[in-house]
Backbone and ligand atoms as CSV (ligand in chain L), in Angstrom:
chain,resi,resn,atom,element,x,y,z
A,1,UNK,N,N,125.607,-16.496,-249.363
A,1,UNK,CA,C,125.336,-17.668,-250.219
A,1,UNK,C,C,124.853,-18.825,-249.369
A,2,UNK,N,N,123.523,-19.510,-249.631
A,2,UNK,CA,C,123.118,-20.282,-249.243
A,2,UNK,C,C,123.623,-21.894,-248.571
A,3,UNK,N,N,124.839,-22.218,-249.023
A,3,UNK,CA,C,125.705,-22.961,-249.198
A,3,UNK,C,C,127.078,-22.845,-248.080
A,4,UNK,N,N,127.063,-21.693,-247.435
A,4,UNK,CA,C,128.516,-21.626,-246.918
A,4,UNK,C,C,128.251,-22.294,-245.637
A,5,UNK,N,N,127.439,-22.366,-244.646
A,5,UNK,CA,C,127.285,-23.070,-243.694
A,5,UNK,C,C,127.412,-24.269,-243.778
A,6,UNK,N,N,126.686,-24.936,-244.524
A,6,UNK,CA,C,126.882,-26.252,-245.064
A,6,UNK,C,C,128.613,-26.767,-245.374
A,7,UNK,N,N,129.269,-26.050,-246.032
A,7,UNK,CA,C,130.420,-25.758,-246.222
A,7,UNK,C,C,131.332,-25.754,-245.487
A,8,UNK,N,N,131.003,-24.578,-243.869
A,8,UNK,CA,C,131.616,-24.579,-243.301
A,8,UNK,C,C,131.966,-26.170,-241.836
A,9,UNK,N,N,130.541,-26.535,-242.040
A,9,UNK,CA,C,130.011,-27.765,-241.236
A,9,UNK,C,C,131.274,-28.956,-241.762
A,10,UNK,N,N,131.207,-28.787,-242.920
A,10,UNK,CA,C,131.188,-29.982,-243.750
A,10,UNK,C,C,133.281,-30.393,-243.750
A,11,UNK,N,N,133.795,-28.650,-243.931
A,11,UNK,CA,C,135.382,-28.550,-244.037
A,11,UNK,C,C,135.956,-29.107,-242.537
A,12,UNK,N,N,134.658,-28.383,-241.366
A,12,UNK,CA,C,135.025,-29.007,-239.965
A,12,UNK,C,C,135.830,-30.247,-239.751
A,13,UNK,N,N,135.175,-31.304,-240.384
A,13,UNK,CA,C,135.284,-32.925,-240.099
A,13,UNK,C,C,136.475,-33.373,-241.056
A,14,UNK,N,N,137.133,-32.549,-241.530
A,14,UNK,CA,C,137.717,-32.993,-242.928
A,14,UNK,C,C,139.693,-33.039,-242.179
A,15,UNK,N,N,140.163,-34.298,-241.977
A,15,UNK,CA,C,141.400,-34.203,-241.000
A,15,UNK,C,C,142.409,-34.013,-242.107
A,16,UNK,N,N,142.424,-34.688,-243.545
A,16,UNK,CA,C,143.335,-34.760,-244.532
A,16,UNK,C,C,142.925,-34.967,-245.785
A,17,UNK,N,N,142.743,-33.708,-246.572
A,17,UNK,CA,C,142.015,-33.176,-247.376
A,17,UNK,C,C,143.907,-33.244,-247.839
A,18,UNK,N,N,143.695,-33.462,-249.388
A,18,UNK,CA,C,144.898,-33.466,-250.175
A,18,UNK,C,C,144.456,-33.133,-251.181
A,19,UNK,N,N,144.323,-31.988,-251.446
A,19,UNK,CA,C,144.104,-31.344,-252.915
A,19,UNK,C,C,145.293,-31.831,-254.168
A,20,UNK,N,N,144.551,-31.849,-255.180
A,20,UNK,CA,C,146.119,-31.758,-256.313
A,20,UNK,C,C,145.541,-31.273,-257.501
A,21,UNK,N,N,146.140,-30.859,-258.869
A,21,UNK,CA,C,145.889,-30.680,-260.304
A,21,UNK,C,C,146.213,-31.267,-261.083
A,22,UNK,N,N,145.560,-31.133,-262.336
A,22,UNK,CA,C,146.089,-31.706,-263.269
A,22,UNK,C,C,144.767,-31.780,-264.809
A,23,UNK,N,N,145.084,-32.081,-265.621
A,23,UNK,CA,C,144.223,-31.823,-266.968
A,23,UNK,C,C,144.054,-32.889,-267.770
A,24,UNK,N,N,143.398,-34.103,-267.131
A,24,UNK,CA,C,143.563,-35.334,-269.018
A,24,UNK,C,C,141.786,-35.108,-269.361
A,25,UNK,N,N,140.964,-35.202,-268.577
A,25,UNK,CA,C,139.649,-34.824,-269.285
A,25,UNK,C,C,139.288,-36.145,-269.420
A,26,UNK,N,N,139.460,-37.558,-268.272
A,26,UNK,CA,C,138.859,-38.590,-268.828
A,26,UNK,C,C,137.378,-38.919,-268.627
A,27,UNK,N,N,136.740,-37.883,-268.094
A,27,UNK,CA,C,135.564,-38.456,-267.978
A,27,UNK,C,C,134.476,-38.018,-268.040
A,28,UNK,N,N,133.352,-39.046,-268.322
A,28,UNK,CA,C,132.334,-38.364,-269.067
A,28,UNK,C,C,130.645,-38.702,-268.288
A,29,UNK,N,N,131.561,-39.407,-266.881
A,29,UNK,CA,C,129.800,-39.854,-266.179
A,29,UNK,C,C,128.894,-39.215,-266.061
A,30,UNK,N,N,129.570,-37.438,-266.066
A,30,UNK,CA,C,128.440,-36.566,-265.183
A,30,UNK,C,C,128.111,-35.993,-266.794
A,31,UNK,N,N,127.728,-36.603,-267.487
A,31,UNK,CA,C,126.892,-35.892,-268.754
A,31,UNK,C,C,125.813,-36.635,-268.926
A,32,UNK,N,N,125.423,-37.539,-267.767
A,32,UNK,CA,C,124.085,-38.290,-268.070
A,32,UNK,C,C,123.385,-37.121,-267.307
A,33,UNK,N,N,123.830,-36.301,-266.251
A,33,UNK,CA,C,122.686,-35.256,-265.978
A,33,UNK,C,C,121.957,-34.602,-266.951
A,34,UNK,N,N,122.830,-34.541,-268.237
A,34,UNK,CA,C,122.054,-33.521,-268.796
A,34,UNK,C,C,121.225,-34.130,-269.860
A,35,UNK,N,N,120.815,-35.489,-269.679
A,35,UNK,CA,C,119.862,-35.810,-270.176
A,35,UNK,C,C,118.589,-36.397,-269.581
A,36,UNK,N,N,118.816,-35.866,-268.127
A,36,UNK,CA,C,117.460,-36.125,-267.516
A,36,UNK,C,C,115.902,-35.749,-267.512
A,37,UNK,N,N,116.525,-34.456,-268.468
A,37,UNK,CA,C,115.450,-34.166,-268.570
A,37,UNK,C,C,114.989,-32.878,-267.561
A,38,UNK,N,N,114.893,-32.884,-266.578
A,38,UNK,CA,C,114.672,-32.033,-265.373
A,38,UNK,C,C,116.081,-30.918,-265.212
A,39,UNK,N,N,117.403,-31.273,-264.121
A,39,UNK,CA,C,117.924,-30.070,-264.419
A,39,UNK,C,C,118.873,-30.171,-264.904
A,40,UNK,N,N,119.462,-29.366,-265.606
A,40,UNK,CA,C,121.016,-29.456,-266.287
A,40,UNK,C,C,121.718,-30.072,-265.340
A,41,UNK,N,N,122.739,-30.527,-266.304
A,41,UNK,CA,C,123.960,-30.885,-264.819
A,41,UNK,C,C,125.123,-30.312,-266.021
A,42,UNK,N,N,126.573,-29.458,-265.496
A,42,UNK,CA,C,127.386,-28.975,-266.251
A,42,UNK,C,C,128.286,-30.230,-265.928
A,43,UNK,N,N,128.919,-30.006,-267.560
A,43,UNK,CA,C,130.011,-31.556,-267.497
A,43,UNK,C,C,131.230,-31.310,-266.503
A,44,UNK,N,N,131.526,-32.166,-266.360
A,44,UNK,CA,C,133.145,-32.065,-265.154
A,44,UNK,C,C,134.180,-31.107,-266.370
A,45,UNK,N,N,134.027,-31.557,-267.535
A,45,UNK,CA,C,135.186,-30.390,-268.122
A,45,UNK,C,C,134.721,-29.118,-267.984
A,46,UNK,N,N,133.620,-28.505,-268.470
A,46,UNK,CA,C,133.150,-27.354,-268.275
A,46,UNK,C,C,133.722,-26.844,-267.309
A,47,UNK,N,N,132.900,-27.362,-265.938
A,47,UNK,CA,C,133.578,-26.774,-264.568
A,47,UNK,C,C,134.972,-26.491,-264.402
A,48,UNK,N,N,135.934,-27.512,-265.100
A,48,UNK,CA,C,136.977,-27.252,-264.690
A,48,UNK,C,C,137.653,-26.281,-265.884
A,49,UNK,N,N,136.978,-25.810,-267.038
A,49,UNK,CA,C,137.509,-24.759,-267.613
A,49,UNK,C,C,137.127,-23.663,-266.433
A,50,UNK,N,N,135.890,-23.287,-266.479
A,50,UNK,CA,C,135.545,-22.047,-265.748
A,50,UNK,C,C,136.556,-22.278,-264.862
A,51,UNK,N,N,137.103,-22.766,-263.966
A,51,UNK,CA,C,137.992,-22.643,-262.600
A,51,UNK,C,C,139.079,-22.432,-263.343
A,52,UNK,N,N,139.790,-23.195,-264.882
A,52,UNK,CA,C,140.738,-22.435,-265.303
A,52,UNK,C,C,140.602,-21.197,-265.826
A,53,UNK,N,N,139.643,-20.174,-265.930
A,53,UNK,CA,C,139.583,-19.313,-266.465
A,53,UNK,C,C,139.739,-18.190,-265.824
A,54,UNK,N,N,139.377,-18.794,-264.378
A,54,UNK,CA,C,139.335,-17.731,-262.874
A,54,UNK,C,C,140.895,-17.512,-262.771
A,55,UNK,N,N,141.764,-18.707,-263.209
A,55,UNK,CA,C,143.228,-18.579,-263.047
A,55,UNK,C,C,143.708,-17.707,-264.236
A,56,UNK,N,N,143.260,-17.870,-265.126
A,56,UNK,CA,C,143.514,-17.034,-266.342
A,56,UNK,C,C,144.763,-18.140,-267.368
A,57,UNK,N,N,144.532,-19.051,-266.899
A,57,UNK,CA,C,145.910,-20.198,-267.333
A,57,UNK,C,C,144.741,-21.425,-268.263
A,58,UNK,N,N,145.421,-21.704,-269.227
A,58,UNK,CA,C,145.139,-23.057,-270.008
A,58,UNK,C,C,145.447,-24.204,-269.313
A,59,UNK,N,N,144.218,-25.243,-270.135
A,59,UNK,CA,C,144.258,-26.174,-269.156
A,59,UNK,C,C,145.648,-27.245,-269.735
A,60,UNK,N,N,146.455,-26.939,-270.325
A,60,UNK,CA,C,147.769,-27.631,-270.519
A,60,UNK,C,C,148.936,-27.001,-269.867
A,61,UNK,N,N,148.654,-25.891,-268.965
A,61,UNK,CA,C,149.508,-25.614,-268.304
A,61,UNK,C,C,149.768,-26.571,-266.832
A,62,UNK,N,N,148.588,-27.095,-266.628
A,62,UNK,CA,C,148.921,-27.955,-265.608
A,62,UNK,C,C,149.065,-29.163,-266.115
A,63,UNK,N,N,149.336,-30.169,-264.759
A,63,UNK,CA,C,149.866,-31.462,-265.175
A,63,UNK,C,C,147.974,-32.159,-265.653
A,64,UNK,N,N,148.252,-33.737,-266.271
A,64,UNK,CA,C,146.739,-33.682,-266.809
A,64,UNK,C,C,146.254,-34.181,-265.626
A,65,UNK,N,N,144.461,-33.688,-265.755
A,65,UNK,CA,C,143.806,-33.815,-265.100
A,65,UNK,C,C,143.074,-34.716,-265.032
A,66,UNK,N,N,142.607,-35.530,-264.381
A,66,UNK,CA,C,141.480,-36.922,-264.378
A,66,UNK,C,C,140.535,-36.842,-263.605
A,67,UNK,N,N,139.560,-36.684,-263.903
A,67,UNK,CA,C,138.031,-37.068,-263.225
A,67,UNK,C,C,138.140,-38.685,-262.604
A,68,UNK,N,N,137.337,-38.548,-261.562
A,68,UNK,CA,C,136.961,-39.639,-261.163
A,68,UNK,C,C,135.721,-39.095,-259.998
A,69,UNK,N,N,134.966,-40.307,-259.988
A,69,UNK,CA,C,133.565,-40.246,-259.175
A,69,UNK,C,C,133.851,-40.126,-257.981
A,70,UNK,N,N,134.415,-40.876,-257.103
A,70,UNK,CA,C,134.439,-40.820,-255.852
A,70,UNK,C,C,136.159,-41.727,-256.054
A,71,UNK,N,N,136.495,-40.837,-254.457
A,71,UNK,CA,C,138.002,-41.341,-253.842
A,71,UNK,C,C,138.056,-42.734,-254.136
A,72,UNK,N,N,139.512,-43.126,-253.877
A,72,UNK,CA,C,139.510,-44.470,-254.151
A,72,UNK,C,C,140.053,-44.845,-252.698
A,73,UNK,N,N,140.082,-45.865,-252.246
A,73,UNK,CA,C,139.936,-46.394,-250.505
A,73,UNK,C,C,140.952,-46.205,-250.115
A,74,UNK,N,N,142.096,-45.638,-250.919
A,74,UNK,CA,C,143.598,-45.151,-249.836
A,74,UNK,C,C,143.317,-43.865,-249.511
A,75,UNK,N,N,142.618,-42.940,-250.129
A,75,UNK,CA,C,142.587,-41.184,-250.335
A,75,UNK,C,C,141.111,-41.187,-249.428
A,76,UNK,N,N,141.208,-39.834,-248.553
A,76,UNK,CA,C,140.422,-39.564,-247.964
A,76,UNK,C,C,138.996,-39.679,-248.122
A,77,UNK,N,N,138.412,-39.858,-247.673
A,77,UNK,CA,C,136.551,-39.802,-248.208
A,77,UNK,C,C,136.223,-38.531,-248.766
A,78,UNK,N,N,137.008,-37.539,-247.930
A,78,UNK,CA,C,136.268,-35.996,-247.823
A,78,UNK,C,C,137.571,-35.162,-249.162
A,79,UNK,N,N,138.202,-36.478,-249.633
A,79,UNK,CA,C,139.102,-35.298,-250.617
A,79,UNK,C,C,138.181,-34.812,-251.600
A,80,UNK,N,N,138.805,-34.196,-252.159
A,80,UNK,CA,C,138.128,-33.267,-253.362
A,80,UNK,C,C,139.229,-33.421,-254.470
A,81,UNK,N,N,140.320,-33.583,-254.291
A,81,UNK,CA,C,141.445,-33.806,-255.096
A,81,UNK,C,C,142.497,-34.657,-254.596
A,82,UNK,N,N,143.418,-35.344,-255.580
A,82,UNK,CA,C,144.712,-35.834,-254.812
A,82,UNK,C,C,145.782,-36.188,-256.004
A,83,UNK,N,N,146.750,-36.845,-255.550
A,83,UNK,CA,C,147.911,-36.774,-256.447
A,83,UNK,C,C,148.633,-38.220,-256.670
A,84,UNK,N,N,148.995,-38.726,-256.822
A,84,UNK,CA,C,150.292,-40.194,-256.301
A,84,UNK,C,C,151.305,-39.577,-256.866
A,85,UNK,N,N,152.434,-40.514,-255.850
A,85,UNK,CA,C,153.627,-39.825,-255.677
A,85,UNK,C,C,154.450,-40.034,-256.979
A,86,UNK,N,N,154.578,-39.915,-257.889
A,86,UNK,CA,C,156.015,-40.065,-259.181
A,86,UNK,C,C,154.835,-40.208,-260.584
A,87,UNK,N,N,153.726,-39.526,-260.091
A,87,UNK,CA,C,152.879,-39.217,-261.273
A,87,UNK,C,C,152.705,-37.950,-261.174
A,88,UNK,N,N,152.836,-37.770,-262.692
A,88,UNK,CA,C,152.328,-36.394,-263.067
A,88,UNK,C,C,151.213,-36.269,-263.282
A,89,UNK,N,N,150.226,-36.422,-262.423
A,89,UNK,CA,C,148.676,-36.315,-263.122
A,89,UNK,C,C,147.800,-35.902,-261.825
A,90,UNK,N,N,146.560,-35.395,-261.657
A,90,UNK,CA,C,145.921,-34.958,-260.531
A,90,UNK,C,C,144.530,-35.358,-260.586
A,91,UNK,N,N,144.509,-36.195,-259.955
A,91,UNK,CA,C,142.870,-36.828,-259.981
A,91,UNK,C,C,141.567,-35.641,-259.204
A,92,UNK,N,N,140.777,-35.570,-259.917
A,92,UNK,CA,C,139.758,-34.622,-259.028
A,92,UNK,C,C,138.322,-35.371,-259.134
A,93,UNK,N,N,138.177,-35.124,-257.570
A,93,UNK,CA,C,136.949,-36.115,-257.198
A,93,UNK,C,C,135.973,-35.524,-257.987
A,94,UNK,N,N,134.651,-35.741,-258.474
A,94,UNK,CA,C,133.980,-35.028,-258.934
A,94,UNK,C,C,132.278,-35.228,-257.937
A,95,UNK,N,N,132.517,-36.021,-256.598
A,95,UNK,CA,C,131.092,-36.481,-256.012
A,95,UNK,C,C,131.503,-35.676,-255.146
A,96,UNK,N,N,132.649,-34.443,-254.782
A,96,UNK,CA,C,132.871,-33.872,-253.607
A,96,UNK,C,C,131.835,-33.130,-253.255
A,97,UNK,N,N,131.452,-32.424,-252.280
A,97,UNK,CA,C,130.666,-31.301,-252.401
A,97,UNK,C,C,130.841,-29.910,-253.288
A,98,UNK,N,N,132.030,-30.025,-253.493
A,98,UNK,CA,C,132.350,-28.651,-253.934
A,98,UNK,C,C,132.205,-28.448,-255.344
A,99,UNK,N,N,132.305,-29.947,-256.082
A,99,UNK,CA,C,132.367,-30.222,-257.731
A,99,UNK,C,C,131.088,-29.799,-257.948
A,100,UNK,N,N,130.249,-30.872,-256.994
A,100,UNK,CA,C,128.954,-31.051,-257.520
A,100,UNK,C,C,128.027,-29.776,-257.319
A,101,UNK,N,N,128.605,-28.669,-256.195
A,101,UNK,CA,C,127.941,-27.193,-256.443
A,101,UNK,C,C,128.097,-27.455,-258.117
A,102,UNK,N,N,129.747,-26.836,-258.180
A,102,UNK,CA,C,129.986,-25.831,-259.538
A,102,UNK,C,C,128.875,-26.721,-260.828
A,103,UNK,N,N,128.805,-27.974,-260.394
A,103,UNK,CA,C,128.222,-28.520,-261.865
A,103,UNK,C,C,126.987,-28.206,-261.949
A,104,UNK,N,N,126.039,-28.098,-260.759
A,104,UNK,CA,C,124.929,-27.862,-260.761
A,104,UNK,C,C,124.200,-26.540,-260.435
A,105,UNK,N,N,125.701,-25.343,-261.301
A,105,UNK,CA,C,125.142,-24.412,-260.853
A,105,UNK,C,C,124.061,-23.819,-262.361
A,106,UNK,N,N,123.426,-22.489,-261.594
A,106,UNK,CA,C,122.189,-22.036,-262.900
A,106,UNK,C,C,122.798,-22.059,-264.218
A,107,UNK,N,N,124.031,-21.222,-263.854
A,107,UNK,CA,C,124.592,-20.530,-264.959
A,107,UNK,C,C,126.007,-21.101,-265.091
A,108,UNK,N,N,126.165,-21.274,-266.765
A,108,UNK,CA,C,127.254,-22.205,-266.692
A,108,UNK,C,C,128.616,-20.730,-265.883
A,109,UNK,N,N,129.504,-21.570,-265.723
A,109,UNK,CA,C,130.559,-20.851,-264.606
A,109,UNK,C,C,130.029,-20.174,-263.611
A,110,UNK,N,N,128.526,-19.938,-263.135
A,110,UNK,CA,C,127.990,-19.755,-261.967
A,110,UNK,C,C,128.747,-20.577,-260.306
A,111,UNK,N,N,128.177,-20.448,-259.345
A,111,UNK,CA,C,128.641,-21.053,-258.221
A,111,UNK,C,C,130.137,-20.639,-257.938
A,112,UNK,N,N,130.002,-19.055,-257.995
A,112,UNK,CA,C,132.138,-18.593,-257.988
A,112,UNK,C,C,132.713,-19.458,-256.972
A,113,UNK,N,N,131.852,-19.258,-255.499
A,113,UNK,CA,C,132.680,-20.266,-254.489
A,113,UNK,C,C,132.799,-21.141,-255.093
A,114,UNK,N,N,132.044,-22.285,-255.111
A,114,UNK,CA,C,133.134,-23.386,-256.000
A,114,UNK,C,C,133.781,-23.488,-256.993
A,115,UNK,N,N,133.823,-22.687,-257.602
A,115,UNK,CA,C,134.862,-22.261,-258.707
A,115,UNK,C,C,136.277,-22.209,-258.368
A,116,UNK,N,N,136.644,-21.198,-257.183
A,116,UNK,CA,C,137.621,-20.502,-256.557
A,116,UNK,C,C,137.967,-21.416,-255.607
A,117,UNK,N,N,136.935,-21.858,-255.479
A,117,UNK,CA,C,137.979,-23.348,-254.541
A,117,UNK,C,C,138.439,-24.098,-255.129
A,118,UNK,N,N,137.653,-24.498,-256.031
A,118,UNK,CA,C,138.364,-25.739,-257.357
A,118,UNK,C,C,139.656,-25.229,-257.691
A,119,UNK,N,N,139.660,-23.500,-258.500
A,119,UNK,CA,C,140.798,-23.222,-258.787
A,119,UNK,C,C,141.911,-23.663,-257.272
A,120,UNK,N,N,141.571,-23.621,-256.505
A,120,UNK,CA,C,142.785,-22.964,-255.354
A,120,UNK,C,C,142.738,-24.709,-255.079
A,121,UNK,N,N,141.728,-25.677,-254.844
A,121,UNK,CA,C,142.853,-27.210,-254.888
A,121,UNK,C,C,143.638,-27.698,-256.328
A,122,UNK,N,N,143.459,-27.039,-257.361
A,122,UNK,CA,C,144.004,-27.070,-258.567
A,122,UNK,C,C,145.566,-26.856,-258.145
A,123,UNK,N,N,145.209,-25.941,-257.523
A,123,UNK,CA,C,147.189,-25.083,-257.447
A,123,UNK,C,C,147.261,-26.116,-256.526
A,124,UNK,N,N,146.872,-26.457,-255.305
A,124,UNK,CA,C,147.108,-26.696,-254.522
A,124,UNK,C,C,148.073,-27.922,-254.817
A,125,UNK,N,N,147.502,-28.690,-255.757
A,125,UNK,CA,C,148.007,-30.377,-256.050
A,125,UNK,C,C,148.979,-30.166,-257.240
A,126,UNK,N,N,148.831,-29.243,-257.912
A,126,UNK,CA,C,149.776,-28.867,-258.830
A,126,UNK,C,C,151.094,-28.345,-258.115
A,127,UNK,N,N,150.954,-28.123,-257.036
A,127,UNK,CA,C,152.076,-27.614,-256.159
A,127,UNK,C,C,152.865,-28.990,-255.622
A,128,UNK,N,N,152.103,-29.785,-255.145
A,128,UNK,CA,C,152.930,-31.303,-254.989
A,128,UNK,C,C,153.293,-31.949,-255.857
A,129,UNK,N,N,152.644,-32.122,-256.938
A,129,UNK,CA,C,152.994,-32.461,-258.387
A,129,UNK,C,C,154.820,-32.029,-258.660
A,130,UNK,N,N,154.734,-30.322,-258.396
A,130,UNK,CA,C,156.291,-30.058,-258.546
A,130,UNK,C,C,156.818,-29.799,-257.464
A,131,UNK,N,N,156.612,-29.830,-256.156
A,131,UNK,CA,C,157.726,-29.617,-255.433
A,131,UNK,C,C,157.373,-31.021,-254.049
A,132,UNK,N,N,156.585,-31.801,-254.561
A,132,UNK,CA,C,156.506,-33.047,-253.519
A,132,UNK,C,C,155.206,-32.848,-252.364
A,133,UNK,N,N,155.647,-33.544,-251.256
A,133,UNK,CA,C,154.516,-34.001,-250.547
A,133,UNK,C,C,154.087,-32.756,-249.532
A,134,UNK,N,N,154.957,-31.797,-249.387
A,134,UNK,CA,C,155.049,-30.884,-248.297
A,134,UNK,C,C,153.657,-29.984,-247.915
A,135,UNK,N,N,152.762,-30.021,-247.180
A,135,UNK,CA,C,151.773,-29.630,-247.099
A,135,UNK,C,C,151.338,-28.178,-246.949
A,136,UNK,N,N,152.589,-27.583,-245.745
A,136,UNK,CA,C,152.141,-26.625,-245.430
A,136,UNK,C,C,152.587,-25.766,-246.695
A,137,UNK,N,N,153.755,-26.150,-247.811
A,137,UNK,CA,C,154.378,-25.463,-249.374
A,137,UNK,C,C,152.522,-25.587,-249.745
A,138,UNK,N,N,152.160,-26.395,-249.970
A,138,UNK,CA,C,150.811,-27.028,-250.788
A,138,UNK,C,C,149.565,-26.146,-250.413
A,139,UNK,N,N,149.353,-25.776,-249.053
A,139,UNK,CA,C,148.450,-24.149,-248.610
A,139,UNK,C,C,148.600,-23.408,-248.822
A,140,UNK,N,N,149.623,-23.228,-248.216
A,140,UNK,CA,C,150.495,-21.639,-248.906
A,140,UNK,C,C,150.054,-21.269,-250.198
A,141,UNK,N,N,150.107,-21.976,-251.179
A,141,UNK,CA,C,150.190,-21.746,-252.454
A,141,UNK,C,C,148.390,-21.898,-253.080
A,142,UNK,N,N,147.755,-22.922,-252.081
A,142,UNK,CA,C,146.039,-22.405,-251.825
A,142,UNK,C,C,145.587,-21.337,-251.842
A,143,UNK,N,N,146.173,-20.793,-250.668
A,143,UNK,CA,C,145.442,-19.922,-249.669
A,143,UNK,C,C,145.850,-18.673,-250.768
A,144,UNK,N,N,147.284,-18.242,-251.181
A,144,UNK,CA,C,147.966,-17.314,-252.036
A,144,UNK,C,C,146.356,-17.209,-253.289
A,145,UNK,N,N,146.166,-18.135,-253.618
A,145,UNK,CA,C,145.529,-18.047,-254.863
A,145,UNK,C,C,143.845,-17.703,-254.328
A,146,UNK,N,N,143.269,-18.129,-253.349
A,146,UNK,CA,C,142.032,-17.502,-252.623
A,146,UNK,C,C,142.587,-16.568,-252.645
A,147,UNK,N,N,142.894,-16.009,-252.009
A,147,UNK,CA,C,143.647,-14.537,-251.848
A,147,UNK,C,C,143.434,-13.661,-253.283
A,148,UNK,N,N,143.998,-14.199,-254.266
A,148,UNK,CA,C,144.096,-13.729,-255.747
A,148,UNK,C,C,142.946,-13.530,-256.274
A,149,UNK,N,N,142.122,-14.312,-256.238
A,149,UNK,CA,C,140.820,-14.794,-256.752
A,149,UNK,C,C,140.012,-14.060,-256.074
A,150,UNK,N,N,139.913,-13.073,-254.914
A,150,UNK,CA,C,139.013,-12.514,-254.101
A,150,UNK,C,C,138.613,-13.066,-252.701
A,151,UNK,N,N,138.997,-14.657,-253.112
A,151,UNK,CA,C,138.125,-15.040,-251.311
A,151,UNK,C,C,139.227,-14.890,-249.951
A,152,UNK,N,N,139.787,-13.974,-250.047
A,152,UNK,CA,C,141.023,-14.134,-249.289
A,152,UNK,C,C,140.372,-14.007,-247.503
A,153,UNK,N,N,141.149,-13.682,-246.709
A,153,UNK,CA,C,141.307,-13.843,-245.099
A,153,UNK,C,C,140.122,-12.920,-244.841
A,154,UNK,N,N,138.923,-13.553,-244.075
A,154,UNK,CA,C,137.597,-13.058,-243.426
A,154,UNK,C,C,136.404,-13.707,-244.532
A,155,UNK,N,N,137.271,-14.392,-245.782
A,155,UNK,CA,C,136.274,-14.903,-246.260
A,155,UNK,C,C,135.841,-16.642,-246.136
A,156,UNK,N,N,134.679,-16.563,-246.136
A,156,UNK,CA,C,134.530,-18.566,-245.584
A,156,UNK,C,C,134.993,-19.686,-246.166
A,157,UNK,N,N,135.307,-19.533,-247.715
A,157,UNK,CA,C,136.090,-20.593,-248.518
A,157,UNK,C,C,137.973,-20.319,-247.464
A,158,UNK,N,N,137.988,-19.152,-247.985
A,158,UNK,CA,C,139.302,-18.759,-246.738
A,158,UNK,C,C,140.086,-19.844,-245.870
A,159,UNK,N,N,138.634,-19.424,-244.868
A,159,UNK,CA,C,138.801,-20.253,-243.788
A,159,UNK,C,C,138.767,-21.800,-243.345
A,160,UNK,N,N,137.945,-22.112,-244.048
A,160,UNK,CA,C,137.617,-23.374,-244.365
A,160,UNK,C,C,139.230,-23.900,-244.790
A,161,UNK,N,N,139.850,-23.620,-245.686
A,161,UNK,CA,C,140.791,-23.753,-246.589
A,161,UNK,C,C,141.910,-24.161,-245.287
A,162,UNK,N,N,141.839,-22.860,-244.655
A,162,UNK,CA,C,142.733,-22.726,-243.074
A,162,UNK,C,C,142.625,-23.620,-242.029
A,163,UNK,N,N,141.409,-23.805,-241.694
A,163,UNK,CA,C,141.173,-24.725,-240.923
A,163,UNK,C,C,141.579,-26.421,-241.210
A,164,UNK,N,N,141.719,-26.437,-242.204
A,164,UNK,CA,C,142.054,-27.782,-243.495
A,164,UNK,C,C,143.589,-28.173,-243.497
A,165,UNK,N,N,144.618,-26.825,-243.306
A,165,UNK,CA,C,145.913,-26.888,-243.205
A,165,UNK,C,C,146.011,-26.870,-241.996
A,166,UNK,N,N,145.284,-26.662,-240.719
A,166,UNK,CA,C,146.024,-26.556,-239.667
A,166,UNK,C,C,145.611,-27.909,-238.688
A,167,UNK,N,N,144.894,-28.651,-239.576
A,167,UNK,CA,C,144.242,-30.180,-239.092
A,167,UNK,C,C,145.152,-31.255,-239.338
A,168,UNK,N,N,145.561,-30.359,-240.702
A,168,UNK,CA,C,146.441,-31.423,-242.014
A,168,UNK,C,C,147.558,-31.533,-241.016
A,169,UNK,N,N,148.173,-30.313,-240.682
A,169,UNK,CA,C,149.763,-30.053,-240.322
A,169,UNK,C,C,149.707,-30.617,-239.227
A,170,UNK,N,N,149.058,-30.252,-238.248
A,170,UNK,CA,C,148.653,-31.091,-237.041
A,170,UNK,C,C,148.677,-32.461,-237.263
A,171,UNK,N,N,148.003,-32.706,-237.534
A,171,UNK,CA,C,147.996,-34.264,-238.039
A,171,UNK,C,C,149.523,-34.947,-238.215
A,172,UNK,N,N,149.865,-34.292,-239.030
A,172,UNK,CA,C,151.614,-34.356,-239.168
A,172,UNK,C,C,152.450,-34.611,-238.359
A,173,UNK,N,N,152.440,-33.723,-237.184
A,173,UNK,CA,C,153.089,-33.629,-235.732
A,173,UNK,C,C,152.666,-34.520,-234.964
A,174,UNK,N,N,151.667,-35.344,-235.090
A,174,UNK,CA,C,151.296,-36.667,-234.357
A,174,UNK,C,C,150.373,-36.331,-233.689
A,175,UNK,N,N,149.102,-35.485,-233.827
A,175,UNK,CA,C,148.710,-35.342,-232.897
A,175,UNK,C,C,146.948,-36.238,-233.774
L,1,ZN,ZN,ZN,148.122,-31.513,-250.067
C-alpha cells in the first residue's frame, strides 16, 4: 500500500500519541468535501462506523465519541485520539493522517489500514476511559485488537503502533 512508508516516517516522530474512544457524532466539518465537486470526501461518522464494523461492536457500546479538527494545545500535535481524565467521552482528531486516509478513501470503508488503526486507537482510549491513565494496559489492548483485525506482529500498522508504546513508556521513565 502506497501509504505505509509515509506512515511509517510519520509514527517515527510521534513521542506521545494518546489514543482514546468514544461515540457522540458531533461533527459535521468534513461534509463540505463532499460538495466540492471534484472528490468525495467520506463523513467522519461514516469512517468511524466502518472501523466499528471491523470491531463487530455498535457504536453505543463505547463511551461517546467527538470529532474534532485538530488537537487542542494541551494534546499532542501528532495525536489521532485522546481522552480527559473523569470524562467519559473520546475525542478523535479527524486532520490526523490516519482519519483523513479512511475519509478519502475510493470506496466507502475502503483504506482497511486506516480503518484497523482507527479501530485499534478506538480500544485503545476506550481502555483509559475504564481502567485510567496506564499506558502500557492502553497498548496492550491496541496491539491485542491489530492482532484481531489481521494487522498483527510483521505487519506495519503493527509496528508503528509498537514503536508508539515503547516511546510513550519510555517517555514515562524519564527518559
Ligand atoms: Zn494512551
Amino acid at each position: 500500500m502506497r501509504g505505509r512508508d509515509a506512515d511509517a516516517r510519520q509514527r517515527a516522530g510521534v513521542p506521545d500519541r494518546n489514543p482514546q474512544v468514544g461515540c457522540g457524532l458531533d461533527s459535521d466539518q468534513y461534509r463540505r468535501g463532499q460538495l466540492a465537486g471534484r472528490l468525495a470526501v467520506w463523513t467522519a461518522e461514516t469512517v468511524l462506523v466502518c472501523a466499528l464494523t471491523l470491531l463487530g461492536r455498535p457504536a453505543d457500546s463505547f463511551p461517546p465519541i467527538t470529532f474534532i479538527n485538530e488537537p487542542p494545545a494541551d494534546v499532542s500535535r501528532y495525536a489521532e485520539a485522546f481522552v480527559r481524565t473523569g470524562e467519559r467521552r473520546i475525542y478523535v482528531i479527524t486532520s490526523s493522517w490516519m482519519f483523513q486516509r479512511a475519509q478519502n478513501a475510493t470506496f466507502q470503508c475502503g483504506e482497511h489500514q486506516a480503518l484497523r488503526k482507527l479501530a485499534s486507537v478506538l480500544v485503545h482510549e476506550e481502555w483509559h476511559v475504564t481502567h485510567g491513565g496506564d499506558e502500557a494496559g492502553a497498548y496492550a489492548a491496541q496491539l491485542i485488537t491489530l492482532a484481531y483485525l489481521g494487522s498483527g506482529p510483521g505487519h506495519p500498522t503493527y509496528y508503528d503502533v509498537s514503536l508508539s508504546m515503547r516511546m510513550t513508556l519510555q517517555g514515562r521513565k524519564g527518559r
